[in-house]
Phi, psi and omega in degrees: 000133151337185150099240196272125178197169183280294196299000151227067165315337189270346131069019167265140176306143172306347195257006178223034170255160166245139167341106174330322188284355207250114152325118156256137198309133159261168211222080148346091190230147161283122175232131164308131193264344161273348174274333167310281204324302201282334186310293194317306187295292223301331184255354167063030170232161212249323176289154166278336200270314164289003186274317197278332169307313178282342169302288194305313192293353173244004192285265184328291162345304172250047139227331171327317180297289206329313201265344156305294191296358161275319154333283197302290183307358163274306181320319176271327153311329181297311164100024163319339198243004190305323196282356169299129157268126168279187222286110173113352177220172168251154176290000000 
């Protein structure tokens, strides 16, 4: 699996990257300058564009899980999981 690590600051899941070669556009934001600062150390990264990439790209990263483990979690309420044992014994 893809995504955010320092040798890809730019921190995209593979299924939401564009062609290198595809311009991107740019975007003018009011960013707070002690949470850039603190971002920056903290990811060991230099840039703002890339800070805020990898910030957003984990941002995305963890709601994905978040939506999985909600998945799973209709799934088991559902009674989706009956052939299951529980955890440490057998029936």
């Amino acid at each position: 699996m893809g995504g955010m690590t320092r040798e890809n600051p730019s921190g995209r899941p593979e299924d939401l990257s564009v062609p290198v070669s595809a311009p991107l556009p740019k975007t003018v934001t009011d960013v707070d300058d002690a949470l850039l600062a603190e971002a920056q150390l903290r990811l060991g990264l230099v840039t703002e564009s890339d800070t805020v990439n990898l910030a957003l790209a984990g941002l995305i990263t963890e709601q994905r899980r978040l939506d999985a483990v909600e998945s799973e979690l209709r799934r088991y309420r559902n009674g989706q999981f009956t052939s299951l044992h529980p955890a440490g014994g057998r029936p």
